[in-house]
C-alpha positions as a Markdown table, in Angstrom:
| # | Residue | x | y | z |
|---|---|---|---|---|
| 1 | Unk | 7.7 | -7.0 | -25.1 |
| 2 | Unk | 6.1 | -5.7 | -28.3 |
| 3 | Unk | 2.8 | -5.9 | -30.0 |
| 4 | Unk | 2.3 | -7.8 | -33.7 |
| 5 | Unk | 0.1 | -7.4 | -36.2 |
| 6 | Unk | 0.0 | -10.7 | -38.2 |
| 7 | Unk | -1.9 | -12.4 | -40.9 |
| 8 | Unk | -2.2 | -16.6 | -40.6 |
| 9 | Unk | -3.5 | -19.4 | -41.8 |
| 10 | Unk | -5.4 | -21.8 | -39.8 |
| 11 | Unk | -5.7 | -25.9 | -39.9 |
| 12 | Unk | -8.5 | -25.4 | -42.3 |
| 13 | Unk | -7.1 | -23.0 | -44.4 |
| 14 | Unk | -8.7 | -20.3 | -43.7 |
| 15 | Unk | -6.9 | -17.0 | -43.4 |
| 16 | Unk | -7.0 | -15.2 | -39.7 |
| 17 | Unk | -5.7 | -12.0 | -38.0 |
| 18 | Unk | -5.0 | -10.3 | -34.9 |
| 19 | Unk | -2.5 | -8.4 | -32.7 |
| 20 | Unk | -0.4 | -10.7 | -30.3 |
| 21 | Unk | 2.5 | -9.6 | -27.7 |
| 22 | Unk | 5.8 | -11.6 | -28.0 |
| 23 | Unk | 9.1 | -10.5 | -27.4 |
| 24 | Unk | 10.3 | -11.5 | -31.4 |
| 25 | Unk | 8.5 | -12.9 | -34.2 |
| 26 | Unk | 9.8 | -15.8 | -33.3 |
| 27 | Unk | 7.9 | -16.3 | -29.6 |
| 28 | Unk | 4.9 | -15.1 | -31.7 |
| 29 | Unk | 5.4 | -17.9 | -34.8 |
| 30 | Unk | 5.6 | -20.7 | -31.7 |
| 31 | Unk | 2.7 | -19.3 | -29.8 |
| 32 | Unk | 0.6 | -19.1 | -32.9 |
| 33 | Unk | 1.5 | -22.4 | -33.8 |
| 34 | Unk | 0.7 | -23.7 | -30.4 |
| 35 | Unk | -2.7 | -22.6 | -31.4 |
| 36 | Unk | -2.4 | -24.4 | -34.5 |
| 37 | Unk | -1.7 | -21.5 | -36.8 |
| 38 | Unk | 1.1 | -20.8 | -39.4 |
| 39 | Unk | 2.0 | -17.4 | -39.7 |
| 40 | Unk | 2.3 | -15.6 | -43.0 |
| 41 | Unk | 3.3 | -12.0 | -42.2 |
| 42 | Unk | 3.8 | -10.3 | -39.1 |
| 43 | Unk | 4.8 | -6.7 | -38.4 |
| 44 | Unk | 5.6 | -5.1 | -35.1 |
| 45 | Unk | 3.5 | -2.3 | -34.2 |
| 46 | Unk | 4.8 | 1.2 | -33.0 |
| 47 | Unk | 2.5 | 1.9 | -30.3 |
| 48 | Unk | 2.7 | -2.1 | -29.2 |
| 49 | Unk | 6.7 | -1.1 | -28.4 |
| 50 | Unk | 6.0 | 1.8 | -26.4 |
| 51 | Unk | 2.8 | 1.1 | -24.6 |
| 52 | Unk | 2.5 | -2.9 | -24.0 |
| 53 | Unk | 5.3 | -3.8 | -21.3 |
| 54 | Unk | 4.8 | -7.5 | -20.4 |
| 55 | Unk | 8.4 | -7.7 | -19.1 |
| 56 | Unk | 7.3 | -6.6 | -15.6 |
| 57 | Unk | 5.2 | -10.0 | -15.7 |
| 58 | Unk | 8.3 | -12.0 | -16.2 |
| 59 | Unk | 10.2 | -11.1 | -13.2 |
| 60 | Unk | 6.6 | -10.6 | -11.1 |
| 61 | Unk | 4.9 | -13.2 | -12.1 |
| 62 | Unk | 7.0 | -15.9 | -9.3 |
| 63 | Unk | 6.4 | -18.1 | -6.9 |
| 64 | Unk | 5.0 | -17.5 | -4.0 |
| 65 | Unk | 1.4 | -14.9 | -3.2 |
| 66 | Unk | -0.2 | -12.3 | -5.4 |
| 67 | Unk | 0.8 | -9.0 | -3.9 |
| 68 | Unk | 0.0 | -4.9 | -5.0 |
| 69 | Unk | 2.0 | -5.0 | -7.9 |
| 70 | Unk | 1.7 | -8.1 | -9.7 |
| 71 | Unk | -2.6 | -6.8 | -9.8 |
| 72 | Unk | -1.2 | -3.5 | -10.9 |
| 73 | Unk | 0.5 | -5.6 | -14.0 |
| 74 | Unk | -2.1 | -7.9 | -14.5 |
| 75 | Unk | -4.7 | -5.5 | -15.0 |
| 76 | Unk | -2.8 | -2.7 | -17.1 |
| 77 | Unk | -1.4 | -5.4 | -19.5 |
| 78 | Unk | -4.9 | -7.5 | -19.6 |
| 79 | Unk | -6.7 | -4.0 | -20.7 |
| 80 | Unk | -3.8 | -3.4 | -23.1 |
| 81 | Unk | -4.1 | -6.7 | -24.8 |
| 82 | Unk | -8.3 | -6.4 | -24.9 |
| 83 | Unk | -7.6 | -2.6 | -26.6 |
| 84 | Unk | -5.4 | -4.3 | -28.8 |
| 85 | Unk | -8.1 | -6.3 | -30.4 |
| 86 | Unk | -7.6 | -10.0 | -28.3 |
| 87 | Unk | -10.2 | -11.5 | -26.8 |
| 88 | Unk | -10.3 | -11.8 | -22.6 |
| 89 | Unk | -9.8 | -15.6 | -22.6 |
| 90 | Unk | -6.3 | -15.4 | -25.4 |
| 91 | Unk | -4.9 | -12.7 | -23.1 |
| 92 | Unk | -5.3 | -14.5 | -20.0 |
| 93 | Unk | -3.7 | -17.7 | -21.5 |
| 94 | Unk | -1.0 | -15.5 | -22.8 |
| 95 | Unk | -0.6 | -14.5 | -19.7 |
| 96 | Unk | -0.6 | -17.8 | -18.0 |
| 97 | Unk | 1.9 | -19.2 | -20.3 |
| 98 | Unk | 4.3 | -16.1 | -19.7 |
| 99 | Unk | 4.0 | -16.6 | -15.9 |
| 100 | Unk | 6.4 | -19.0 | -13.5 |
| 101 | Unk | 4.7 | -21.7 | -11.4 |
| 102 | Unk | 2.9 | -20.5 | -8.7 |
| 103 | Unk | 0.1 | -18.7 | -7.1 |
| 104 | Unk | -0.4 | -16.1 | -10.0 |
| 105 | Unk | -0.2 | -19.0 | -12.6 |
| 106 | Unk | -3.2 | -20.9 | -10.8 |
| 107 | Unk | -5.7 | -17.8 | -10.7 |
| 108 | Unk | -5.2 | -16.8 | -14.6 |
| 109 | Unk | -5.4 | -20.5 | -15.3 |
| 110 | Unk | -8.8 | -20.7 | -13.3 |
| 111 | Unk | -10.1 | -17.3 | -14.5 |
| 112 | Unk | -9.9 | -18.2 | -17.8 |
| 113 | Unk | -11.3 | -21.4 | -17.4 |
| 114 | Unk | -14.7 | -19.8 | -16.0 |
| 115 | Unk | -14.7 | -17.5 | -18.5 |
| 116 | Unk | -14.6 | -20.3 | -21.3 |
| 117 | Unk | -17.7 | -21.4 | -19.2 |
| 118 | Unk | -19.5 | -18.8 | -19.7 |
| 119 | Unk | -18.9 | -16.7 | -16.8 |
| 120 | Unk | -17.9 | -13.0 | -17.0 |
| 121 | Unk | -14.7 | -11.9 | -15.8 |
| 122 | Unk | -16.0 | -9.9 | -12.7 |
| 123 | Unk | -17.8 | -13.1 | -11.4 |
| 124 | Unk | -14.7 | -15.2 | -12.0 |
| 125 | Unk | -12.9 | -12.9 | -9.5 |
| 126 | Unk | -15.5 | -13.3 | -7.1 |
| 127 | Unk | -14.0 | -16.7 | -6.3 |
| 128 | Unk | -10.4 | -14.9 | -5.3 |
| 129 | Unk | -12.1 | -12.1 | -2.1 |
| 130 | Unk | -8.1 | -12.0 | -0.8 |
| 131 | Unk | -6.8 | -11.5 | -4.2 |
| 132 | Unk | -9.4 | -9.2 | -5.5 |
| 133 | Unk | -10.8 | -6.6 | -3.9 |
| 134 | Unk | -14.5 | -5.0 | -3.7 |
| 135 | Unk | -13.0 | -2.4 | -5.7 |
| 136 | Unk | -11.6 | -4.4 | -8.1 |
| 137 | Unk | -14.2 | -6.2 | -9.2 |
| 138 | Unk | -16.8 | -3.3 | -9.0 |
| 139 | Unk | -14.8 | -1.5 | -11.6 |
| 140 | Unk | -14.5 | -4.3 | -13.7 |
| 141 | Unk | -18.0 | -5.3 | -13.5 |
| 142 | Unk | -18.8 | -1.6 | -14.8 |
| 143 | Unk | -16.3 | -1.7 | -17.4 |
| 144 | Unk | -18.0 | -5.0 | -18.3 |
| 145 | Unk | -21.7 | -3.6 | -18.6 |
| 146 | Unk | -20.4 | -0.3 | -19.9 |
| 147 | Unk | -18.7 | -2.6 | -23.0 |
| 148 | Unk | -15.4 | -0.7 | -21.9 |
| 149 | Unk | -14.3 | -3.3 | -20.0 |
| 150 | Unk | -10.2 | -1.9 | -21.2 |
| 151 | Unk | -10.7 | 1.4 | -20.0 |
| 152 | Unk | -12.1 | -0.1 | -16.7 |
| 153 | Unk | -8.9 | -2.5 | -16.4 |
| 154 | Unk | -6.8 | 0.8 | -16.8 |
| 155 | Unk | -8.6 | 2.7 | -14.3 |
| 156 | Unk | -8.1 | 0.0 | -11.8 |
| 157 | Unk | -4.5 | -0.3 | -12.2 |
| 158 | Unk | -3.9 | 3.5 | -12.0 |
| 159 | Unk | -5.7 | 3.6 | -8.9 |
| 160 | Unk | -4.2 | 0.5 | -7.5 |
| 161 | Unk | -0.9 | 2.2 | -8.2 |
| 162 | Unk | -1.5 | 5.7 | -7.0 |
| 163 | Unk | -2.7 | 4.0 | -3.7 |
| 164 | Unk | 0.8 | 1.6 | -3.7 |
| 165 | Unk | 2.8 | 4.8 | -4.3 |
| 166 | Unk | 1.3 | 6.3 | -1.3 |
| 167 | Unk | 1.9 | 3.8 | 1.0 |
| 168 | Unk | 5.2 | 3.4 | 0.0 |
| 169 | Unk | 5.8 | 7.1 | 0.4 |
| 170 | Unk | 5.1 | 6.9 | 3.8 |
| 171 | Unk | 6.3 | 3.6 | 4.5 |
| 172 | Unk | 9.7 | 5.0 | 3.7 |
| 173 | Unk | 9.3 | 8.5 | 5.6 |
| 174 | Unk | 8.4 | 5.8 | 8.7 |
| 175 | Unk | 11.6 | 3.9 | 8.3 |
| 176 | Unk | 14.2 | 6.2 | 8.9 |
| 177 | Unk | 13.3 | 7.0 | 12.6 |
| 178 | Unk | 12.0 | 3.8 | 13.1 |
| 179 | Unk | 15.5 | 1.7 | 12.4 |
| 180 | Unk | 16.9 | 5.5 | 14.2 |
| 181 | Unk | 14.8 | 4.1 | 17.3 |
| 182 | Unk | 15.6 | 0.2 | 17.2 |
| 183 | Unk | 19.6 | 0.8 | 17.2 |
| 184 | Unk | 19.0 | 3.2 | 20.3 |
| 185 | Unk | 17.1 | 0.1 | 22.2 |
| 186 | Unk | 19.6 | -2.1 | 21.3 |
| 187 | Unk | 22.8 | -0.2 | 22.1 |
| 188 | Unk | 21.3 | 1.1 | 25.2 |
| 189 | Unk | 20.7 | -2.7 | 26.0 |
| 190 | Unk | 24.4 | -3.6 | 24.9 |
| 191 | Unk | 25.6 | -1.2 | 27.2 |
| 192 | Unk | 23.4 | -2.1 | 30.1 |
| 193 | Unk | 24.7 | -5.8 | 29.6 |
| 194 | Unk | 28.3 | -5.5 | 28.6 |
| 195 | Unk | 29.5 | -2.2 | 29.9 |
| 196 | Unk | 28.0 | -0.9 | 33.3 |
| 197 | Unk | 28.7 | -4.2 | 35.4 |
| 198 | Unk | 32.6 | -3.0 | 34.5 |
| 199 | Unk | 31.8 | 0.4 | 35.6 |
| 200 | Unk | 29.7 | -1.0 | 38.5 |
| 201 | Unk | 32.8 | -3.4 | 40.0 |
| 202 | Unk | 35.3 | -0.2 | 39.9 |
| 203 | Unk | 32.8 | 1.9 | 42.1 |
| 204 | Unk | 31.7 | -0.5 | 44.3 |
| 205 | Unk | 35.4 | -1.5 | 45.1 |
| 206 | Unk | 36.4 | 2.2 | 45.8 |
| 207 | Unk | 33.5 | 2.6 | 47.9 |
| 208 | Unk | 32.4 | 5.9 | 46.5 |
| 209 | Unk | 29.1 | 7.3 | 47.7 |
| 210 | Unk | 27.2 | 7.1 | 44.8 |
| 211 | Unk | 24.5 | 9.4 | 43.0 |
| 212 | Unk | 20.5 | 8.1 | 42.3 |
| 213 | Unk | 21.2 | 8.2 | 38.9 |
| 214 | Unk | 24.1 | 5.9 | 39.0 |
| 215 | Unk | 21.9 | 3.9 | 41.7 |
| 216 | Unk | 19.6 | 3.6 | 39.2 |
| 217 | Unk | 21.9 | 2.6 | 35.7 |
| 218 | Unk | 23.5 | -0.3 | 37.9 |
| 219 | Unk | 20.2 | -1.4 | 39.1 |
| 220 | Unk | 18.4 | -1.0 | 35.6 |
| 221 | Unk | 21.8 | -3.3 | 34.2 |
| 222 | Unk | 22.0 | -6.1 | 37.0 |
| 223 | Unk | 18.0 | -6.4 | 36.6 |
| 224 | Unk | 18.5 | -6.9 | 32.8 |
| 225 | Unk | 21.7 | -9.3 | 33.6 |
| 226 | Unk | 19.9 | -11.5 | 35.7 |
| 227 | Unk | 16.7 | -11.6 | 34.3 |
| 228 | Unk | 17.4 | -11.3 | 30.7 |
| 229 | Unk | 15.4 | -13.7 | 29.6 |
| 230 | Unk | 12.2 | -13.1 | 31.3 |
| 231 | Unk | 13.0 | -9.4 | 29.9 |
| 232 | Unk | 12.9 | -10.8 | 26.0 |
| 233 | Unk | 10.0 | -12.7 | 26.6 |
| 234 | Unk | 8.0 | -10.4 | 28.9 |
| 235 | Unk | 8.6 | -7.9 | 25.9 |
| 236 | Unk | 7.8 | -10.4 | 23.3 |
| 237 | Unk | 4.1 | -11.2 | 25.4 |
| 238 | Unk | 3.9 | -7.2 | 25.9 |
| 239 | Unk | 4.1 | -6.6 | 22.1 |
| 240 | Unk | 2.3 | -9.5 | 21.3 |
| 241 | Unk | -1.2 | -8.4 | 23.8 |
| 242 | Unk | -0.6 | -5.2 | 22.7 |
| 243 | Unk | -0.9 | -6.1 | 18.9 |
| 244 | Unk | -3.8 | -8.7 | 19.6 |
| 245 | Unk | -5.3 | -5.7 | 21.5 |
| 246 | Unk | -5.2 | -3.3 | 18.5 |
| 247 | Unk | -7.2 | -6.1 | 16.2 |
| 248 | Unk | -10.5 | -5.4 | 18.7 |
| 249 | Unk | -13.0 | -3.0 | 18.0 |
| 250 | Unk | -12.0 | -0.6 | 20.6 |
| 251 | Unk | -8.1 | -1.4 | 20.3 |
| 252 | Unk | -8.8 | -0.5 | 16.6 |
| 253 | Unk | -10.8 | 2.8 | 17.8 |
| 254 | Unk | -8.2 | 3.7 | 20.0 |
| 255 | Unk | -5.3 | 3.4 | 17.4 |
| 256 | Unk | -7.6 | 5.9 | 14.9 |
| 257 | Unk | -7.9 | 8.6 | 17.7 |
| 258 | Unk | -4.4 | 8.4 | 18.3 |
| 259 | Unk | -3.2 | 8.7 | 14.6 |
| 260 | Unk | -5.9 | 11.6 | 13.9 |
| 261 | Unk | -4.5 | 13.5 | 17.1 |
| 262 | Unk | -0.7 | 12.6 | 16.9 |
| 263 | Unk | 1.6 | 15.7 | 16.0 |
| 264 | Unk | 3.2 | 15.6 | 12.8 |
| 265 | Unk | 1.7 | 12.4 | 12.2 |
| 266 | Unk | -2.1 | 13.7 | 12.2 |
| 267 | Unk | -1.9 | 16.1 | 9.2 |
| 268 | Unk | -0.7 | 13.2 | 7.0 |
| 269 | Unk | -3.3 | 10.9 | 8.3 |
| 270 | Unk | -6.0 | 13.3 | 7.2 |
| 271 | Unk | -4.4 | 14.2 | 4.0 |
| 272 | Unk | -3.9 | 10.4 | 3.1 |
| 273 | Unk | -7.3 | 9.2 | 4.0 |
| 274 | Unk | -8.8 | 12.5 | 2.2 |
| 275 | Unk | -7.0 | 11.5 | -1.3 |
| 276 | Unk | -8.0 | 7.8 | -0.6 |
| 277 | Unk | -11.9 | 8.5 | -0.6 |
| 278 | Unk | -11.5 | 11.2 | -3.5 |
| 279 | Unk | -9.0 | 8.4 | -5.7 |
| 280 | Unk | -11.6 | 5.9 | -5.2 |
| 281 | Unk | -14.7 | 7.3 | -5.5 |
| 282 | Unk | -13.7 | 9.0 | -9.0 |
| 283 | Unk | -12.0 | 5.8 | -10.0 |
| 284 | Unk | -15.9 | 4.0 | -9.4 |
| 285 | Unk | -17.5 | 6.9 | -10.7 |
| 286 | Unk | -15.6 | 7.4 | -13.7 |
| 287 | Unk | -16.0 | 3.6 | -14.7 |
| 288 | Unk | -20.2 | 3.6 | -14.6 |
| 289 | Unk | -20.4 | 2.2 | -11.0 |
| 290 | Unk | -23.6 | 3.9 | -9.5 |
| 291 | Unk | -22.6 | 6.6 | -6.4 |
| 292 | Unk | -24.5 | 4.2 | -3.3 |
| 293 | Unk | -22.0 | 1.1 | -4.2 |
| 294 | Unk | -19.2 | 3.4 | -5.0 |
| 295 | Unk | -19.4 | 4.5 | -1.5 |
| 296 | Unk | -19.8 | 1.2 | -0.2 |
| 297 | Unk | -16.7 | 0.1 | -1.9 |
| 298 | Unk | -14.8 | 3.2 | -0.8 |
| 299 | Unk | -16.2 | 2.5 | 2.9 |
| 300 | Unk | -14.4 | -0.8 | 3.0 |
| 301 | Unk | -11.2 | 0.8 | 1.5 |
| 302 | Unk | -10.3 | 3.5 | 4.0 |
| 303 | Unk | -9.0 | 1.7 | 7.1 |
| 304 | Unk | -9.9 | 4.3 | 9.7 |
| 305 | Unk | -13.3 | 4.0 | 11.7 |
| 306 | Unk | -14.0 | 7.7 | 11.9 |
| 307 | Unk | -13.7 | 7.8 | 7.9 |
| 308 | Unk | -15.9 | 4.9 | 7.9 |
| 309 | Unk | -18.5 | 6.4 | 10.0 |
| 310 | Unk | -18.3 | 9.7 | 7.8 |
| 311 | Unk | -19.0 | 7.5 | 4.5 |
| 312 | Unk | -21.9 | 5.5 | 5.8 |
| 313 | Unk | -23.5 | 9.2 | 6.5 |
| 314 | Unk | -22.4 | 10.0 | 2.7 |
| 315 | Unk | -24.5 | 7.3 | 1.5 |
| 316 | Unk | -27.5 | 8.2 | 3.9 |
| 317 | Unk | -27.3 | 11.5 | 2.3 |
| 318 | Unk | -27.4 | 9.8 | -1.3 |
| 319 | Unk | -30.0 | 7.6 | -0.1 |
| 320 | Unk | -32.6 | 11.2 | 0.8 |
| 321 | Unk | -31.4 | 12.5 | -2.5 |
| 322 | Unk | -29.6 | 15.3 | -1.2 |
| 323 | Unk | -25.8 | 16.7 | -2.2 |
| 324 | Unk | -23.1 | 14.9 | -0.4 |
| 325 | Unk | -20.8 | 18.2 | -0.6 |
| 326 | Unk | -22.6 | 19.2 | 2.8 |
| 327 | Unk | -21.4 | 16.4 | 4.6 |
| 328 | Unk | -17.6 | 16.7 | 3.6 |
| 329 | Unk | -18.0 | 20.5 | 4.5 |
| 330 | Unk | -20.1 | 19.4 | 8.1 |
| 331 | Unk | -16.8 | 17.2 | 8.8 |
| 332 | Unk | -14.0 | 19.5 | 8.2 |
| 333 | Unk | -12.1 | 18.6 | 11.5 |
| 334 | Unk | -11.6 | 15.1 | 9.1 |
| 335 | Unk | -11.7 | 16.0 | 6.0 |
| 336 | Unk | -10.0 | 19.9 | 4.5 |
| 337 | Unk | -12.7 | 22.2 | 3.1 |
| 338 | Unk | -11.3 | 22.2 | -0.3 |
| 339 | Unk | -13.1 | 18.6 | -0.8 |
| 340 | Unk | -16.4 | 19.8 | -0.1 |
| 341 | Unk | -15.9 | 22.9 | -2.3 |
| 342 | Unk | -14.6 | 21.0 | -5.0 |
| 343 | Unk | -17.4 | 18.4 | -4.9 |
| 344 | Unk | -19.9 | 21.1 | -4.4 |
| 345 | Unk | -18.5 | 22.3 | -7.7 |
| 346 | Unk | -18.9 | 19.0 | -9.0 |
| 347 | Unk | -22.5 | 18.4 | -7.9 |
| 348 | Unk | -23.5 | 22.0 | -9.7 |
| 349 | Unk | -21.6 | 20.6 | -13.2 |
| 350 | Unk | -22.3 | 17.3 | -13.4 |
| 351 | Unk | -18.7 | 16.4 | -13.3 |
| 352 | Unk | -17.8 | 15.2 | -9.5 |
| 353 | Unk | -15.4 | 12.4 | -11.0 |
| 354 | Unk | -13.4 | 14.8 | -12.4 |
| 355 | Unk | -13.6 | 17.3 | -9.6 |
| 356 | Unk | -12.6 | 14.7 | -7.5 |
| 357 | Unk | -9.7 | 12.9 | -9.3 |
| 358 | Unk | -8.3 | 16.8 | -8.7 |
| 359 | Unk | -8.5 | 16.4 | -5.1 |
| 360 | Unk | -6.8 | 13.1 | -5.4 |
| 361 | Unk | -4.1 | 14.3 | -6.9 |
| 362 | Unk | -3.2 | 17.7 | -4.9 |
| 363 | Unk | -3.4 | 15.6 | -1.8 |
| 364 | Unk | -1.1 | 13.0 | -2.7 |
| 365 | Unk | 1.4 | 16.1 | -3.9 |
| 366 | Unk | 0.9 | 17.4 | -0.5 |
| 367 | Unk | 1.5 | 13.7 | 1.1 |
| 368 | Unk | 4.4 | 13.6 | -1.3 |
| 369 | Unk | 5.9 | 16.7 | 0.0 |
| 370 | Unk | 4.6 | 15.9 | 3.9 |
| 371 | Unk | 7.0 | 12.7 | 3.5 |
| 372 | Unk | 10.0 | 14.1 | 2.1 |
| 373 | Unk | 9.9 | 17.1 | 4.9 |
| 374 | Unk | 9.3 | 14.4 | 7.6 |
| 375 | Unk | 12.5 | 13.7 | 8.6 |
| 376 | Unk | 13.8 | 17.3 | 9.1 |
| 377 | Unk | 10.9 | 17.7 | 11.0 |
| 378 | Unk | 11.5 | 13.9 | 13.4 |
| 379 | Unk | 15.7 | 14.1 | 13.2 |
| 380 | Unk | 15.5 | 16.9 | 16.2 |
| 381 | Unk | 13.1 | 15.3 | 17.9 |
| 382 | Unk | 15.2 | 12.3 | 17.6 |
| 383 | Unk | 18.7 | 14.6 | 18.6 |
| 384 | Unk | 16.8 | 15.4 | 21.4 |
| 385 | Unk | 15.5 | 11.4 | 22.8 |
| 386 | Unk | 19.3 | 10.8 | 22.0 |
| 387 | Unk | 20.9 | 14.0 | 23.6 |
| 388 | Unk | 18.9 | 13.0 | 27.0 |
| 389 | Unk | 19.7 | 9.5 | 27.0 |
| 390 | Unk | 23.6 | 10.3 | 26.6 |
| 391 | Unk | 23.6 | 13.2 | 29.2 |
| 392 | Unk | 21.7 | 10.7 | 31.5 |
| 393 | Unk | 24.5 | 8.0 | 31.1 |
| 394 | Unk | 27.3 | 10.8 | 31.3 |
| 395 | Unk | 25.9 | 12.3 | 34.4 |
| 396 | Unk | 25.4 | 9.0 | 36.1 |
| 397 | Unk | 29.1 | 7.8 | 35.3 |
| 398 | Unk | 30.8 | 10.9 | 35.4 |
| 399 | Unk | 29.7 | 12.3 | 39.0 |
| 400 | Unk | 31.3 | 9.2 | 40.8 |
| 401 | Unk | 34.5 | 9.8 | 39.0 |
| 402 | Unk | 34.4 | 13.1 | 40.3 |
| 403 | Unk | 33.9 | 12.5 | 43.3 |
| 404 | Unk | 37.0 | 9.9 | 43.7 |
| 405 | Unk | 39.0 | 12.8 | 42.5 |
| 406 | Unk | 38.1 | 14.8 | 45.3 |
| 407 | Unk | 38.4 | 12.2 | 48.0 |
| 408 | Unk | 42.3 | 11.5 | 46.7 |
């Protein structure tokens, strides 16, 4: 998708011009003259090539809900388009005529209708709480009263991706010994089913005296034989109390003790939630949002309670007007001492977005890095839960076998 520069002449005859994105001149001749316009020179821009990408709305723009990314798009092209000299309510039916039917298509369609109303664009999203977050809007609403409403639409989607490339970071560092895990379960179960009743009919017709451990594998696979269906769905009620468990207030607490106490795991947790709260507050910060809703809005982002706790004590510390570098430094079982330095730092120049957006970004290296070392540090832990469970089944097959050979 490029950017045009193009002269026109409208119904009236009167000359017009502006920047439009369209793929060719010819997408931007039809969608002029959609608008009832009749284009008399048009000239792609070099910066419209390089910078304006709208063909990521094409293929995200689909049926179905609006998820991380297609925000991401929506807001980096929509502050592109508003740089570029169109105003909100062309962009967003640009947009809406670029998207497929569905979900996406609805919201631009509805957003720009309030804002032909006379709403602004952070009040229209107030109507869409699931699609757009407290921190969206915020931003937007500074961007709005700031008259930089572009930059604040940029600011947004970099931090909606940074936080997106997180997750998926360690999203993907969790896969590996999670699927690692699941084909363990279900070979184990295979083998419990399929394989030890044949091994179980050859001992018990020899008559061999038999060790615990074996005792126990053909009692473990006749239980799961006979009862195998009780087994799924006693698991399935298991998993599903324990999940309904975790959505209570002290299922939820539990669950954020765990992960901050976890080895391996709790380093990452700390790390992630301490370049979440730096990320966001500089993100508010940086777009005119005033420090007491900026830390309610980065309250709400950061999932874990004990964060939560830590940023409503922030905001009491804003609230008596003193510096809130003492309480990241009174915390640093949570959160590293480098963050308290640096916003310390901050506090003393006047510049705490900027310190912070420098916090953001070393800890999300050091996620980066945590990730990518993850499953050297898991794969012997995992050798070992695999190495047990094979010397286990060994031992309780192989000792019976011996012991026939001795009898004959």
């Amino acid at each position: 998708m490029a950017i045009f520069k193009y002269k026109a002449v409208d119904k009236d005859g009167k000359e017009t011009s502006g920047v439009m994105p369209a793929k060719d001149k010819f997408e931007l001749y039809h969608l002029l003259k959609k608008d009832g316009e009749t284009v008399v020179s048009a000239k792609e821009t070099k910066e419209g090539a390089a910078n304006l990408s709208l063909d990521g709305i094409l293929s995200l723009f689909g049926i179905g809900g609006i998820g991380t990314h297609d925000k991401i798009i929506l807001a980096r092209n929509l502050g592109q388009m508003i740089e570029a000299g169109l105003p909100i309510t062309r962009g967003l039916s640009i947009m809406e005529r670029q998207a497929k039917k569905g979900k996406l298509r609805e919201v631009l369609k509805s957003l720009n209708e309030s804002i032909s109303k006379g709403s602004t664009l952070s009040d229209s999203m107030k109507n869409y709480p699931k699609i757009f977050s407290q921190l969206f809007v915020s931003m937007v609403r500074a961007g709005e009263e700031s008259g930089n409403l572009a930059s604040a639409l940029r600011t947004v989607a970099d931090q909606m991706e940074k936080t997106f490339q997180l997750n998926r970071k360690i999203r993907g560092a969790m896969m590996y010994p999670a699927v690692i895990m699941c084909l363990m379960v279900v070979i184990a179960f295979l083998m419990m089913v399929f394989m030890v009743p044949t091994l179980t009919a050859t001992f018990t017709g020899l008559g061999v005296a038999l060790p615990f451990a074996t005792r126990m594998l053909i009692w473990l696979s006749n239980f799961l034989r006979v009862y195998f269906i009780l087994v799924i769905l006693g698991a399935i009620v298991l998993f599903g109390f324990f999940m309904a468990g975790l959505r209570t207030p002290t299922g939820q607490r539990w669950l954020d003790f765990m992960l901050l106490h976890l080895p391996i795991f709790a380093e990452i947790v700390k790390q992630v939630n301490t370049a979440r709260t730096a990320r966001t507050l500089s993100s508010l910060l940086s777009s005119g949002v005033d420090i007491v809703t900026a830390i309610d809005v980065t309250r709400d982002v950061l999932q874990n309670s004990y964060y939560k706790e830590i940023m409503e004590e922030i905001k009491k510390t804003v609230q008596k007007g003193e510096p809130i570098s003492v309480v990241f430094t009174d915390n640093e079982t949570l959160y590293p001492l480098f963050i308290g330095e640096m916003v310390a730092v901050g506090e003393e120049t006047g510049k705490i977005g900027e310190m912070l957006i420098s916090v953001a970004t070393f800890y999300e290296d050091e996620v980066d890095q945590q990730t990518k070392d993850m499953s050297s540090v898991i794969e012997p832990v995992i050798m070992v839960v695999i190495g047990v469970a094979v010397g286990f089944f060994a031992y309780a097959v192989l000792v019976p076998m011996y012991s026939l050979a001795n009898v004959m």
